[in-house]
C-alpha positions in Angstrom: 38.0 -17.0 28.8 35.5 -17.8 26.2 34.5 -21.6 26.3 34.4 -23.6 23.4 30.9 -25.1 21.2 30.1 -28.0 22.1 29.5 -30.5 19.2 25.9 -30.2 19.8 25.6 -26.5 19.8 27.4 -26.7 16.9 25.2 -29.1 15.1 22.1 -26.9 16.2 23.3 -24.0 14.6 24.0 -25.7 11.4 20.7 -27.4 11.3 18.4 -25.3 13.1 16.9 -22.1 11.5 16.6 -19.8 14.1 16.2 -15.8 12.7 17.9 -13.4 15.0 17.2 -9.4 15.0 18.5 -7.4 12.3 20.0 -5.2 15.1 22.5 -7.9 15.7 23.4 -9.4 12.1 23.1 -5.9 10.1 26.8 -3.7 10.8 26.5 0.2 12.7 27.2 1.4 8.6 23.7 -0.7 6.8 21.6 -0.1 10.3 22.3 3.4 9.4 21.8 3.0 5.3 18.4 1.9 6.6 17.3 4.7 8.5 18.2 7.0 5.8 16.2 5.3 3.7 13.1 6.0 6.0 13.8 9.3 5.8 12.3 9.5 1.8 10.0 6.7 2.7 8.4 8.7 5.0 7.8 12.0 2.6 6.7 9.0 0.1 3.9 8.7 2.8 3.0 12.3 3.9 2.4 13.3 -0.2 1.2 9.9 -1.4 -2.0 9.1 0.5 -4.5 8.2 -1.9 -4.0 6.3 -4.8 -4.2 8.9 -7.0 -1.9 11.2 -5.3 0.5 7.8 -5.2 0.8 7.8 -8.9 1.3 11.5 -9.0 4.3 10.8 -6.7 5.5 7.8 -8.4 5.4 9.5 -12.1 7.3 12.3 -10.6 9.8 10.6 -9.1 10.4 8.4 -12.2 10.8 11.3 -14.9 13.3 12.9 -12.6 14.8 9.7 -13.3 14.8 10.0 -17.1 11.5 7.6 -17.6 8.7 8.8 -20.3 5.3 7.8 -20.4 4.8 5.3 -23.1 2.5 5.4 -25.9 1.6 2.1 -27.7 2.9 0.8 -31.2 6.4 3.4 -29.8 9.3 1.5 -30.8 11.6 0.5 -27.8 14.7 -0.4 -27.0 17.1 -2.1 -24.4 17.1 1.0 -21.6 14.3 2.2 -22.3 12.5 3.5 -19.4 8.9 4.1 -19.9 5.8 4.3 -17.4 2.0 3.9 -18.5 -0.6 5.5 -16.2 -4.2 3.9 -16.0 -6.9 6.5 -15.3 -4.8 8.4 -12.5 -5.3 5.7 -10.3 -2.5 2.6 -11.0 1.0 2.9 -12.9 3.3 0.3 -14.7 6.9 1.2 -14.8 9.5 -0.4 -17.0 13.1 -1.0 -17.9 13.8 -2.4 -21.0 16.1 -5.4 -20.5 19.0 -6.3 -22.5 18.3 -10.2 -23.0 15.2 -11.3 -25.7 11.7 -10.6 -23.8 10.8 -13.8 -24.7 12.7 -14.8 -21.8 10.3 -13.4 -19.5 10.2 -10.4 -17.3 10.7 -9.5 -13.7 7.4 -8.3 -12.1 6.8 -6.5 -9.2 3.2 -5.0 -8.1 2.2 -3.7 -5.2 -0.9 -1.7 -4.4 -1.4 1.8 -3.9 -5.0 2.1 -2.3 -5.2 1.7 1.7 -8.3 1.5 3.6 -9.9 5.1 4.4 -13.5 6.7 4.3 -15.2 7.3 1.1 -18.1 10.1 1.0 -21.3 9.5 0.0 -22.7 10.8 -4.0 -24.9 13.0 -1.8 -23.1 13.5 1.3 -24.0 16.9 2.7 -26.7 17.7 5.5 -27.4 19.4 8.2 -28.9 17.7 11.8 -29.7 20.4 14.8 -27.2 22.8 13.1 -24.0 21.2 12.2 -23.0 20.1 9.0 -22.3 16.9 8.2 -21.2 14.2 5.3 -22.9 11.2 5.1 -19.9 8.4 4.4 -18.9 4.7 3.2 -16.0 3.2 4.3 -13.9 1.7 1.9 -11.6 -1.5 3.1 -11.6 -3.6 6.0 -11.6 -1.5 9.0 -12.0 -1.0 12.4 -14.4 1.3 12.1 -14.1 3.0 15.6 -10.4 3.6 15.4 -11.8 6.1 12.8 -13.4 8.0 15.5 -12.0 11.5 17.1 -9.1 11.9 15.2 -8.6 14.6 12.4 -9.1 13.7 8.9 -8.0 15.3 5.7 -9.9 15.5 2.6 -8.6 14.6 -0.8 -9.7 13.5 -4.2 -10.8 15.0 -7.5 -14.6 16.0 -8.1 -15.8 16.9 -12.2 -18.1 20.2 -12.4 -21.0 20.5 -14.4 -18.6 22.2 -17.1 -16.4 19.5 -17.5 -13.6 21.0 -15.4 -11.7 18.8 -13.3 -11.2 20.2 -9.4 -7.8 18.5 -7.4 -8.9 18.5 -3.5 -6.9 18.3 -0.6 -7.7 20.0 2.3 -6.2 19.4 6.0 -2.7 18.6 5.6 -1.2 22.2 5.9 -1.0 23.2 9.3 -3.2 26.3 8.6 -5.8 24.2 6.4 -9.0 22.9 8.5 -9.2 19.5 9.4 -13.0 17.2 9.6 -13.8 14.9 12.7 -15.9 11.9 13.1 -17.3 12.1 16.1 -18.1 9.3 19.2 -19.7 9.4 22.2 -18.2 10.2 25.6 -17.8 8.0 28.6 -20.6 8.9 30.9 -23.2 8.4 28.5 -21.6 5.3 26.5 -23.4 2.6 28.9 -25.9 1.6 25.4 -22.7 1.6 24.0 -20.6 -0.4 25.9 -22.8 -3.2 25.8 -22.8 -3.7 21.8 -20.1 -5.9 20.2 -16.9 -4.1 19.9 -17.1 -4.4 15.9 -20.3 -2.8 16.2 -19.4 0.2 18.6 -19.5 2.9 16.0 -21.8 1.4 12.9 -21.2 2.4 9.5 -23.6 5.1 9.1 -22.0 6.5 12.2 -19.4 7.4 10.8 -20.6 11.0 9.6 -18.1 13.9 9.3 -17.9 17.3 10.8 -17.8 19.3 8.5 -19.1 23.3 10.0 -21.4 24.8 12.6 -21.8 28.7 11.3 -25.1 29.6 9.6 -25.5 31.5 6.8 -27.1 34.7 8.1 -30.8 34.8 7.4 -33.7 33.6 9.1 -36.4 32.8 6.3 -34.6 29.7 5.4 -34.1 26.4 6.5 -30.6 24.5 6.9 -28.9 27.4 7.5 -25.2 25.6 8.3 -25.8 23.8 5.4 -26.0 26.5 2.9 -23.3 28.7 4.9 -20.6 25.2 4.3 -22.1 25.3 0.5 -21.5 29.1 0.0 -18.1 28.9 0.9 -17.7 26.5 -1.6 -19.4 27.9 -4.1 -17.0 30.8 -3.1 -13.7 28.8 -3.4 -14.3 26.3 -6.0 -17.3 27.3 -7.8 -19.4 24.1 -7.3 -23.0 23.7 -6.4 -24.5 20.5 -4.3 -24.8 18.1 -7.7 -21.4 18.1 -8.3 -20.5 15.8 -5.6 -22.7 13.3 -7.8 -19.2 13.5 -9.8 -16.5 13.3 -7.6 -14.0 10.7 -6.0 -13.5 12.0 -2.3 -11.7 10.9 0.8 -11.2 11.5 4.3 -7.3 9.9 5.6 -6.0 10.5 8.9 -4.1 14.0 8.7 -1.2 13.1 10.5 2.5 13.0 9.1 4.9 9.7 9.1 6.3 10.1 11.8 9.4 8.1 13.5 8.4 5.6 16.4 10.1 4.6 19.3 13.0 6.5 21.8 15.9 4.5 19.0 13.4 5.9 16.3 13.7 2.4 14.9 10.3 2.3 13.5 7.8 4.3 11.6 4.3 5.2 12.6 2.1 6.1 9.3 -1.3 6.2 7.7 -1.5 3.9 4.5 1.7 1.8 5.2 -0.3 -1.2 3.6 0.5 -1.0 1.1 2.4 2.3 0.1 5.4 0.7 1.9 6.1 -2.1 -0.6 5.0 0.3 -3.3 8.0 2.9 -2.3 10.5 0.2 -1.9 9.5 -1.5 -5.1 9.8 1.7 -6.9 13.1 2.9 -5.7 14.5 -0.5 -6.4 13.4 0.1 -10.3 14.9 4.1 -10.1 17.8 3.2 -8.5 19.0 0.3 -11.3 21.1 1.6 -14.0 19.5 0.3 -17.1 22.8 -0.9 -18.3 22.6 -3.5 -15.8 19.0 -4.8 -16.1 19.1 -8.0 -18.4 15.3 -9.1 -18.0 13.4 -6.5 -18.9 11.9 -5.3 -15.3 8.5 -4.3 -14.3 6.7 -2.6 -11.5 2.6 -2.3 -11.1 1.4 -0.2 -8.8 -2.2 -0.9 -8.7 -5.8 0.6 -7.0 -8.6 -1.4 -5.3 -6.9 -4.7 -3.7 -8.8 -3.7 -0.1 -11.7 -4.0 -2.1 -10.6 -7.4 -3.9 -8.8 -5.4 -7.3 -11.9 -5.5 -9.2 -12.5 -2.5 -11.5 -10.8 -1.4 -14.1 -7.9 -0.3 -12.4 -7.8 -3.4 -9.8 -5.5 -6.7 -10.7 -8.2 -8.2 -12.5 -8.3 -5.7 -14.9 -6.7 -6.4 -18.3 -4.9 -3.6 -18.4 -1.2 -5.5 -17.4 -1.9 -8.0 -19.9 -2.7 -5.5 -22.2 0.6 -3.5 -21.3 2.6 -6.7 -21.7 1.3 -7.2 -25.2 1.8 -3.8 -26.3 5.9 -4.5 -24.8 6.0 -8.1 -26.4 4.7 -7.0 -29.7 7.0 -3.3 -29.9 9.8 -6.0 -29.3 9.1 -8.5 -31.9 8.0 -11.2 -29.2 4.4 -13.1 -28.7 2.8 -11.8 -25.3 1.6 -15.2 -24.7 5.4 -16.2 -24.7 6.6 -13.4 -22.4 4.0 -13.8 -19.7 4.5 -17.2 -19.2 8.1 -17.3 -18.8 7.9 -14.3 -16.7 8.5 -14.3 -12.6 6.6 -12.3 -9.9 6.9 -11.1 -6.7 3.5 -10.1 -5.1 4.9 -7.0 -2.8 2.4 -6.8 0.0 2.5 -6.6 4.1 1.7 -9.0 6.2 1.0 -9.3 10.1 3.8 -8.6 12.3 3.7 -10.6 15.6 2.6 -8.3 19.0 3.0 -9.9 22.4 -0.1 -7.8 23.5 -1.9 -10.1 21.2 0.0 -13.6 20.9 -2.9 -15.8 20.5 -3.9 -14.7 17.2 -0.6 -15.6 15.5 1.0 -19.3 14.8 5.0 -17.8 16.6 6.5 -20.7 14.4 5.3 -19.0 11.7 4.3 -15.7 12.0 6.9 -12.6 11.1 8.5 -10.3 13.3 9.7 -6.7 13.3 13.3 -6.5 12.6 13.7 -9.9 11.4 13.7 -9.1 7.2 11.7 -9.2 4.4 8.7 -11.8 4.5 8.0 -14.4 2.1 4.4 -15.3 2.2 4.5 -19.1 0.0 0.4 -18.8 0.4 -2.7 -16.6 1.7 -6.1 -16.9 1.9 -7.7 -18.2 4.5 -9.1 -21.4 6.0 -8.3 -23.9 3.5 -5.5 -21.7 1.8 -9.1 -20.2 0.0 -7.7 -17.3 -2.6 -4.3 -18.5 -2.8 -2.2 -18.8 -5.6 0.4 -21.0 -3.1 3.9 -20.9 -4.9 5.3 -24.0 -5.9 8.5 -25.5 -3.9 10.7 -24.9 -6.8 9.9 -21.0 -6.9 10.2 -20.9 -3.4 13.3 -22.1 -3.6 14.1 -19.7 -6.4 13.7 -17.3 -4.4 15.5 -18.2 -1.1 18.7 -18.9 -3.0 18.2 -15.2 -4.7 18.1 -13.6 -1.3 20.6 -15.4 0.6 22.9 -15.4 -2.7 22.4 -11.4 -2.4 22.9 -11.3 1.8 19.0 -10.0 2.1 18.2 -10.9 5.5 14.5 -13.1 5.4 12.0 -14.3 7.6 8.5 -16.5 6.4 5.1 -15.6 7.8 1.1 -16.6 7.4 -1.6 -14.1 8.1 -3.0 -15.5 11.8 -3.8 -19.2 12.7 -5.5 -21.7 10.7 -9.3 -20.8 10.8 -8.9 -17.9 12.3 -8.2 -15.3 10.1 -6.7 -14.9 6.9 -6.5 -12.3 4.2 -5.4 -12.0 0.4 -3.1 -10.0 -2.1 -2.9 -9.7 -5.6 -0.4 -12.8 -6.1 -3.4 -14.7 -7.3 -4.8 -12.8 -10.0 -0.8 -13.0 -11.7 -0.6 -16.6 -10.7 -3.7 -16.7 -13.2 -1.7 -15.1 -16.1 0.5 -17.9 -15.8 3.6 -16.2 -13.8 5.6 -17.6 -11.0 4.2 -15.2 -8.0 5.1 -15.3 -4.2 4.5 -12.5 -1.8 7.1 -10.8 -0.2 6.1 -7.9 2.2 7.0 -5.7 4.8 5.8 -7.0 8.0 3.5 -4.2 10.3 1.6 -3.8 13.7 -1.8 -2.0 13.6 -2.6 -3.0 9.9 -5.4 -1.1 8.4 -5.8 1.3 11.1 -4.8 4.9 11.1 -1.5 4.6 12.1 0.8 1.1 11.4 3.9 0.5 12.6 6.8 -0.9 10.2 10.2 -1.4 11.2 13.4 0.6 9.3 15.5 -2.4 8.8 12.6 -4.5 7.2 12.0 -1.7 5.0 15.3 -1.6 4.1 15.8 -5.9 3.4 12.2 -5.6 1.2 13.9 -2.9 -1.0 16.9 -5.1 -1.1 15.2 -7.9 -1.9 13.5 -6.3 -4.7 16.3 -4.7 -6.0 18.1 -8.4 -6.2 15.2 -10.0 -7.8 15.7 -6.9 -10.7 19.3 -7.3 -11.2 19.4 -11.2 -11.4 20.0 -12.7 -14.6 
């Protein structure tokens, strides 16, 4: 016989905020709607892994969903769902609301671009007969994580000629795959003794790329002309044409499910191609009939790097976009921006108990305990923040409790001792209410993160909230 509350546990659970695990607040039916979810999530991942490829995805998806790609001074409508692509490398999608723009929009950006290995402008050579390409790594990394696992290569490169070559090489099971390599054990002892940040150095990191000659004795660099013949062979390209060419090595492994309850998944590039999927779906999956604020997601390029370049967050490109939608709408852009709303989809650190000391447990978010709302970044003195303001906080809790999304808050490590960024800043500085809300992940930035099905699931809900309120 079950006893009854006493007034004081009662009182504690009206006053207290303790978060409990999805697994025991979501029912068998939604625990189930989120693993399905996964399940496109996860192909998302194995044909999205650069940003490029992303925005081929993303485009795809969207014109299967009846959206055209928008040219400016078009006319446009309420329904009309347009996309705008920005050098192959960041997209704006949009759903023309049925309320006056002037009201404001509903934006949500995400990025596409995840920390990887960039090759070098003059990356091949050959050291005691093996090939090799010279690299730069591109994001915050840890760069020996990078080290004996097989690597794909992807990216476009631009002939002499003009013509533009699509690469990607290593993810078919009958394609070759490149290796960095690392020293073993028994002869590691000058190793061992540097600083583990410093155990493979950057210009360690060099790619195996082939070890057959090219059969003739009178020349030097034999391997090296034997890798370039049989390029020369497939793609017709000589040695200067890497001088024009955007390529990448990413871990070659498929999304894969994590766990013996397959609960989580374990992926390459899930910061921040997870927020980007579920911020995406939530736009596809509205029927424009039903969006009153005309609804916006950016899907942007080089936020590892701090979105500078013309197809990063600082670019004018948005602003431009907004304009373009303002003005085809009889509105002032000025007007639109500034009544417009945010929400800066990005990860952030899930707890581990292998590594408690890093993280503030008050604050810091957990797997399988919702979506996280991040009200500031940056790091030490909240430096790079844009900090949302208590009322749009509060905005925002209402929306997702109104809409039963499950919610958890979080800040990126302790006070002083770490920190990171997103792009909330940089639409903070258009004049938008922004807060971050993000998937939370184990293993960031390393070749394979771990997120958790059910937060997946709550961030898309979330999102898909934030659309439909009016």
């Amino acid at each position: 016989m079950s006893k009854e509350k006493s007034e004081a546990k009662k009182l504690q659970e009206k006053l207290f905020d303790k978060k409990k695990h999805l697994g025991l607040i979501m029912s068998d039916e939604e625990i189930k709607e989120s693993f399905d979810f996964c399940e496109g999530y996860k192909k998302f991942l194995d044909n999205a892994k650069t940003e490029r490829a992303a925005v081929k995805t993303a485009v795809e998806m969207a014109e299967k969903r009846g959206f055209t790609e928008y040219k400016r001074d078009e006319k446009l409508k309420a329904g009309d769902k347009i996309y705008f692509v920005n050098r192959g490398k960041a997209v704006i999608l949009a759903i023309i609301g049925t309320e006056s723009v002037e009201k404001g929009l509903r934006v949500t950006a995400a990025h596409i671009d995840s920390p990887r290995i960039d090759l070098k402008q003059n990356p091949l050579y050959e050291e005691n007969e093996l090939a090799l390409f010279k690299t730069h790594y591109y994001g915050g990394i840890k760069k020996y994580q990078w080290t004996a696992v097989p690597l794909a290569l992807h990216g476009v490169m631009i002939k002499k000629d003009g013509e533009i070559l699509n690469i990607n090489i290593g993810e078919d099971d009958n394609e070759p795959v490149f290796c960095i390599s690392d020293l073993l054990p028994h002869l590691a002892a000058e190793q061992y003794k540097r600083h583990l940040g410093d155990g493979i150095k950057g210009e360690e990191l060099n790619v195996i790329v082939g070890s057959m000659p090219f059969r003739d004795d009178e020349i030097s660099d034999k391997v090296k002309l034997g890798i370039m013949s049989l390029l020369n062979e497939k793609y017709g390209i000589t040695e200067a044409d890497f001088t024009s060419a955007e390529l990448e090595l990413v871990p070659a492994h498929k999304a894969r499910d994590i766990g013996f309850d397959r609960s989580m998944v374990g992926s390459y590039g899930q910061d921040d191609r997870v927020c980007a999927y579920v911020s995406l779906k939530a736009l596809l999956d509205c029927k424009k009939e039903k969006v009153k604020k005309t609804s916006m997601v950016v899907l942007a390029d080089k936020e590892e790097t701090g979105s500078d370049g013309n197809t990063g967050l600082k670019s004018a490109y948005l602003r431009y976009f907004i304009y373009d939608i303002a003005a085809a709408l009889g509105a002032d852009g000025r007007d639109v921006i500034s009544n417009s709303e945010c929400l800066s989809a990005d990860v952030n650190a899930a707890f581990d108990p292998t590594f408690p000391d890093v993280l503030d447990k008050r604050n810091a978010a957990y797997l399988n305990k919702g979506v996280c709302v991040t009200k500031f970044t940056g790091s030490r003195g909240k430096s790079g923040t844009s900090d949302a303001s208590a009322e749009f906080m509060g905005r925002i809790r209402v929306l997702l409790d109104k809409n039963k999304v499950i919610w958890q808050t979080g800040e990126l490590g302790k006070v002083d001792l770490g920190g990171g960024g997103t792009v909330a800043a940089y639409l903070a500085n258009l004049n938008m209410d922004v807060i971050d809300i993000g998937v939370p992940v184990l293993s960031m930035h390393s070749p394979l993160e771990i997120t958790a099905k059910t937060d997946i699931y709550m961030t898309y809900k979330a999102v898909q909230a934030f659309i439909k309120d009016s």
